[in-house]
VEXDREN-2710 file (C-alpha; in Angstrom, 1 decimal):
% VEXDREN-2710
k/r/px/py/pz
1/UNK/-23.7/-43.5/-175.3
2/UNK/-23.7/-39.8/-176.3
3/UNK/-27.1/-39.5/-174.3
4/UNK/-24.9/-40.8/-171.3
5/UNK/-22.0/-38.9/-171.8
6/UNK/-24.0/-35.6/-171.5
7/UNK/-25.9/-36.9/-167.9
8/UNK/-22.4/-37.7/-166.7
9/UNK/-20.7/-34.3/-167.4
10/UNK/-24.3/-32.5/-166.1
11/UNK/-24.2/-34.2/-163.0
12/UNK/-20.4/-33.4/-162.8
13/UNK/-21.0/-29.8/-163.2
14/UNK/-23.3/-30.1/-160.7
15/UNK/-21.4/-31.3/-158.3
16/UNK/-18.6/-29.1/-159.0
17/UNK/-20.4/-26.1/-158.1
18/UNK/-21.7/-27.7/-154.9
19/UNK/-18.3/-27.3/-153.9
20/UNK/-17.4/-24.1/-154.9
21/UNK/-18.0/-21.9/-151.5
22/UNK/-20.1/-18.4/-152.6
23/UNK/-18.1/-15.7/-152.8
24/UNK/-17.3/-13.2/-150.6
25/UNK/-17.0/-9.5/-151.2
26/UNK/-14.1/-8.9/-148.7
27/UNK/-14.1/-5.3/-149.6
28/UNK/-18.0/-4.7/-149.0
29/UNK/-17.4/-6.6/-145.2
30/UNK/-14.2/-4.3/-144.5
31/UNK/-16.6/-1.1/-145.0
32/UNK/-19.0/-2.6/-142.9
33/UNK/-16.6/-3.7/-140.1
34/UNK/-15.1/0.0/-140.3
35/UNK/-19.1/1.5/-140.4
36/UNK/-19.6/-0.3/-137.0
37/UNK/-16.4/0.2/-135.4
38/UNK/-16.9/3.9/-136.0
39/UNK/-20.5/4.1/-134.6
40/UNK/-18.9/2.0/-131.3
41/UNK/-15.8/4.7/-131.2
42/UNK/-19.1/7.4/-131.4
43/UNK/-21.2/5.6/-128.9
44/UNK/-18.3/4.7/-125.9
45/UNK/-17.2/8.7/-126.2
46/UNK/-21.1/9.6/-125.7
47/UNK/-20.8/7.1/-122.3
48/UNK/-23.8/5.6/-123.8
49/UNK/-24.6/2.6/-121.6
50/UNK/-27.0/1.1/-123.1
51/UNK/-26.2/2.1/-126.8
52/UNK/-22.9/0.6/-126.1
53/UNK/-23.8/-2.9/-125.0
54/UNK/-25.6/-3.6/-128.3
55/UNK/-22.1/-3.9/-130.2
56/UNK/-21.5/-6.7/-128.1
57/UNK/-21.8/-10.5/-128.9
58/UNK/-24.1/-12.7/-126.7
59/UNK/-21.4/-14.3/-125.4
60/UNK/-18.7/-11.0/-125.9
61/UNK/-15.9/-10.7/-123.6
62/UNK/-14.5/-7.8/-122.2
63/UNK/-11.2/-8.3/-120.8
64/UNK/-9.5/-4.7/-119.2
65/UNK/-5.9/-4.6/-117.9
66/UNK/-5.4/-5.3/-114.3
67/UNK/-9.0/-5.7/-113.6
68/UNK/-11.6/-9.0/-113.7
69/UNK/-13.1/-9.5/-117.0
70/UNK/-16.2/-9.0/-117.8
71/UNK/-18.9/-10.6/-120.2
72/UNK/-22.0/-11.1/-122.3
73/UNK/-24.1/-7.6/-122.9
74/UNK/-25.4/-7.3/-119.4
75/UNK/-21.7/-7.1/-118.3
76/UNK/-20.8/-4.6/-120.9
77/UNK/-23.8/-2.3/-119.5
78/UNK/-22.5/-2.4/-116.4
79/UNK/-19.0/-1.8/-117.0
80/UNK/-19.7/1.1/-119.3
81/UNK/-22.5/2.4/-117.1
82/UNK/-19.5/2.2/-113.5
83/UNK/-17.0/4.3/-116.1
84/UNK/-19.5/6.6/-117.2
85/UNK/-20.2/7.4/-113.3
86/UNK/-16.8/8.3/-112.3
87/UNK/-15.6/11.5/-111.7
88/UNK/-14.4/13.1/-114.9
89/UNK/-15.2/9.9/-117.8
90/UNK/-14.1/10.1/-120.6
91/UNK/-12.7/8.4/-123.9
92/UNK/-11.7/9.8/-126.9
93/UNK/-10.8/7.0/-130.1
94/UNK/-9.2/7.4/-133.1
95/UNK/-9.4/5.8/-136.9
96/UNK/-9.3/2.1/-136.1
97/UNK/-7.5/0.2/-138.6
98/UNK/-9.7/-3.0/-139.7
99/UNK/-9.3/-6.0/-141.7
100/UNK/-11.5/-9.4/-142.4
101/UNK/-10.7/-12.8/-143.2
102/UNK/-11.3/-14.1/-146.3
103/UNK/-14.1/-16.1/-145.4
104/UNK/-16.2/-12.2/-144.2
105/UNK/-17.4/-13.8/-141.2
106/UNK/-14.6/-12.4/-138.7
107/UNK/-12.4/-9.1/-138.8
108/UNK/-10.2/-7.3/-136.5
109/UNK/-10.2/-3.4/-135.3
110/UNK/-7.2/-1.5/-133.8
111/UNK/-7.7/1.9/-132.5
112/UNK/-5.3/4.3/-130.4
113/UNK/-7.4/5.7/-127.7
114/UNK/-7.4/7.9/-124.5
115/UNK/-9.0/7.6/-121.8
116/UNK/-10.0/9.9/-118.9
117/UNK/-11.0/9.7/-115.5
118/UNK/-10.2/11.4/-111.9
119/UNK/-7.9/10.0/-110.0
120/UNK/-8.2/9.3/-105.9
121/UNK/-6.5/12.8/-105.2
122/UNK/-9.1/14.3/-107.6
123/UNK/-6.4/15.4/-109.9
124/UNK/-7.1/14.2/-113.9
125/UNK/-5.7/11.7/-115.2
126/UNK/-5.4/10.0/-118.8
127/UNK/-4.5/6.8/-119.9
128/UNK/-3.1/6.1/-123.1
129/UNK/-4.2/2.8/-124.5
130/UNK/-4.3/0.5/-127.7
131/UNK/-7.8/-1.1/-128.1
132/UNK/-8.1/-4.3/-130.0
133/UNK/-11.5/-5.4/-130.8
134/UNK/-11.7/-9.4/-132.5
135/UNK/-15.3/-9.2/-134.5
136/UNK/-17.9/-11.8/-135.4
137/UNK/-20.7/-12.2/-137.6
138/UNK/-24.1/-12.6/-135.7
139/UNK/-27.2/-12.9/-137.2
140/UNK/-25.9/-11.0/-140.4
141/UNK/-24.3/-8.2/-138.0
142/UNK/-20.4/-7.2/-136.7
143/UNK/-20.5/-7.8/-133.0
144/UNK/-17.8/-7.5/-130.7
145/UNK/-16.5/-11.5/-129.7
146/UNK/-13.5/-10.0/-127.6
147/UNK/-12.5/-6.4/-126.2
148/UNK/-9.4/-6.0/-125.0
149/UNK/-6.4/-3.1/-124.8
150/UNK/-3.2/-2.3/-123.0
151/UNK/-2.8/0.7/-120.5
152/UNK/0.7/2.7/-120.3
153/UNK/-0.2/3.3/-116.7
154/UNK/3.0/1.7/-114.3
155/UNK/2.0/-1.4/-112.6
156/UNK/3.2/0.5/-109.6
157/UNK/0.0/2.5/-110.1
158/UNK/-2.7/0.0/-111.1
159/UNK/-4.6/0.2/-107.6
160/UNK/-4.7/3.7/-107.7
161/UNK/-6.2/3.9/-111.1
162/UNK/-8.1/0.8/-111.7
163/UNK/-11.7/1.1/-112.6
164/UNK/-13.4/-0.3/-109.9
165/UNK/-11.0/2.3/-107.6
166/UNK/-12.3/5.2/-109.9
167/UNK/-15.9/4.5/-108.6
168/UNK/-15.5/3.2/-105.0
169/UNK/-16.9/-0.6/-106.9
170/UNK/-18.8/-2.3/-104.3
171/UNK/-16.9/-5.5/-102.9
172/UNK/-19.9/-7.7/-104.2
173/UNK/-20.5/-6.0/-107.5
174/UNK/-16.6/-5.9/-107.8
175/UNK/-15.6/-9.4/-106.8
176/UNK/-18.3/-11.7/-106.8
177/UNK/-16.3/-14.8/-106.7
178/UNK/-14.8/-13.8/-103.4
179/UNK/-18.1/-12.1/-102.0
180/UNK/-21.6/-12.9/-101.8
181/UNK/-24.6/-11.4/-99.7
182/UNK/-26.0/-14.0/-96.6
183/UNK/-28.5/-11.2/-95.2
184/UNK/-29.6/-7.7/-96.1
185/UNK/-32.1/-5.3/-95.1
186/UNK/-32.0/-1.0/-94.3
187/UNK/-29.9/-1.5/-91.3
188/UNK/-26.6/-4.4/-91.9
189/UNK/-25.6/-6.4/-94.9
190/UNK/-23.8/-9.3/-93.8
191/UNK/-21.4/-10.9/-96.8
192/UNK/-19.8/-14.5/-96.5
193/UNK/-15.7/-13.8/-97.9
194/UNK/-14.0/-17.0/-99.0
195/UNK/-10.7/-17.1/-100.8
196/UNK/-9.0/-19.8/-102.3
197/UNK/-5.1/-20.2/-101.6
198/UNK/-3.1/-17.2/-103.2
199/UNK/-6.2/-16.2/-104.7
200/UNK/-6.8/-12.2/-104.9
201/UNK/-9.1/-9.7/-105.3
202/UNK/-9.5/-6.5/-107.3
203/UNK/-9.9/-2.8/-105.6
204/UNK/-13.0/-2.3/-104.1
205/UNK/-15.2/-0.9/-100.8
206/UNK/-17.1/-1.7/-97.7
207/UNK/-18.6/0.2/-95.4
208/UNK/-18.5/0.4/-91.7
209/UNK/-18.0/-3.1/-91.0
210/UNK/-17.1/-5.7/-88.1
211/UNK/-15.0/-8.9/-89.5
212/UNK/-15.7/-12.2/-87.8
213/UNK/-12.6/-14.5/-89.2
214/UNK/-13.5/-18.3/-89.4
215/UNK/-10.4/-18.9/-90.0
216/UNK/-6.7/-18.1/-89.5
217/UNK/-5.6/-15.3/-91.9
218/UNK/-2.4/-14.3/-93.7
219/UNK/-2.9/-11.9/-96.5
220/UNK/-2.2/-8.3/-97.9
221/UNK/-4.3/-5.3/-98.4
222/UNK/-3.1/-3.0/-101.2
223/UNK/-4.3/0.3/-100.7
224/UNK/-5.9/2.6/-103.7
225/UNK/-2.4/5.0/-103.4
226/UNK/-0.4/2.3/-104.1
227/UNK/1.1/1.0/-100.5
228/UNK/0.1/-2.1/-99.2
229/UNK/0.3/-3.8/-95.5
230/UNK/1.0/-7.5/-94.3
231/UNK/-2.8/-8.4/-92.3
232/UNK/-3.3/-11.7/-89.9
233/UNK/-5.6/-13.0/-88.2
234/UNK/-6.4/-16.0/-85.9
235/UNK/-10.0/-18.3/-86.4
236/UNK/-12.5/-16.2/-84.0
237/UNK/-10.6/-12.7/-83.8
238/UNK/-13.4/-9.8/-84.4
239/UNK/-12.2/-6.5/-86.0
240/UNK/-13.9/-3.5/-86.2
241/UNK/-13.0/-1.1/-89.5
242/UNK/-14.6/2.3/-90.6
243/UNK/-15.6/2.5/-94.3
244/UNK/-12.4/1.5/-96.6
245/UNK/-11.3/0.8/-99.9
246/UNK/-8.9/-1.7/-100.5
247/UNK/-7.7/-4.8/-102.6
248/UNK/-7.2/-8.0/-101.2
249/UNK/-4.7/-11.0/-101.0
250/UNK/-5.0/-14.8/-99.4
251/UNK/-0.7/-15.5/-99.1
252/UNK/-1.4/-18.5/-97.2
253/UNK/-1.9/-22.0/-99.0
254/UNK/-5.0/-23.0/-97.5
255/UNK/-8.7/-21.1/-98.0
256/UNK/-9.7/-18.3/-95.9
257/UNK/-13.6/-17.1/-94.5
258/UNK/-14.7/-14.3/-92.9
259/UNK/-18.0/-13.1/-92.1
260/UNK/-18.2/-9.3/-92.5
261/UNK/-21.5/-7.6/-91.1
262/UNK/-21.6/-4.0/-92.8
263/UNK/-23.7/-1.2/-90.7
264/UNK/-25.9/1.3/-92.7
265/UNK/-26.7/3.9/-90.5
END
């Protein structure tokens, strides 16, 4: 009976530390969380492209104000490597503040921040901004799950200072929902448009460029200084328009194509 007693209370031991969960030294992931925060703040105020998308997750979103989100590595690369290229980059973070759940697999960062760029008149401009990072463990490592941050621009002066308006974004690098290549080669590039109803775009260019409309058209163009104009269009109207930047707007309730055919030389 004693003999049974003692394999009863073993095995109950047993499986009372199965169930414990190991412990975690919250402490020990804070430093870490605060370690890679810091060599992310060092990397995204050297503009290092490449650097910088290795602090993203696999699957890390990007979401900027105002602007399409972007995600996965690749699509950090390319957003850091269109900021780096415009006129005057720059960003400039300081001392996040960082804290991790109990369970040291996921932690936040906050971090005040500036950032700087040139705006469409060429005069400097600086924005501001909040950054909030939420972090993830992956394979053993802090990577970036979401990035996202506010901007103390106006709304009245989003198209003006958007990203993709800081570098002239190509409409198809910009927006590829809305744009997509049909034919290219070293003389036209001819790009399919379709919008859903009320759907819009984000600030972008073209080049020299005739429109072929395949179907009746009642939107808005926003301009990078801010104004915008009422467009429309009847199914078959041609239209020809010298290089522009501009952001789009479908107001009608039904889907809109156009063919555009962009000249090169």
């Amino acid at each position: 009976m004693k003999y049974t007693r003692t394999i009863c209370l073993t095995f109950s031991s047993v499986l009372l530390g199965a169930c414990v969960p190991p412990s975690v030294d919250v402490e020990a992931e804070r430093a870490a969380l605060r370690a890679a925060a810091d060599a992310y703040h060092a990397t995204g105020e050297a503009l290092d492209a490449g650097t910088f998308a290795d602090f993203y997750a696999n699957d890390g979103l990007i979401l900027p104000p105002n602007e399409a989100g972007v995600s996965g590595r690749d699509g950090a690369h390319d957003f850091m490597s269109i900021f780096a290229a415009a006129p005057g980059a720059g960003v400039s973070f300081s001392d996040a503040s960082v804290e991790v759940a109990a369970s040291g697999d996921i932690g936040y960062t906050l971090a005040d921040a500036v950032i700087r760029f040139e705006g469409p008149d060429g005069e400097p401009v600086e924005d501001k901004i909040r950054d909030f990072h939420l972090w993830k463990k992956q394979d053993g490592e802090w990577k970036i799950a979401i990035d996202i941050w506010n901007s103390e621009i106006p709304l009245a002066a989003v198209a003006a200072t958007s990203f993709s308006t800081m570098t002239g974004e190509d409409a198809v690098i910009a927006d590829p929902q809305h744009y997509t290549v049909e034919f290219e080669n070293d003389k036209v590039r001819i790009i399919r448009i379709k919008y859903g109803p009320g759907e819009k775009s984000v600030m972008h260019t073209h080049g020299p460029n005739v429109a072929i409309y395949l179907t009746d058209i009642t939107g808005r163009m926003t301009l990078p200084d801010g104004t915008s104009m009422d467009v429309t269009a009847e199914t078959g109207d041609t239209q020809w328009a010298d290089a522009e930047e501009h952001l789009p707007e479908n107001l009608s309730g039904d889907p809109l194509e156009v063919v555009l055919v962009e000249l090169k030389e």
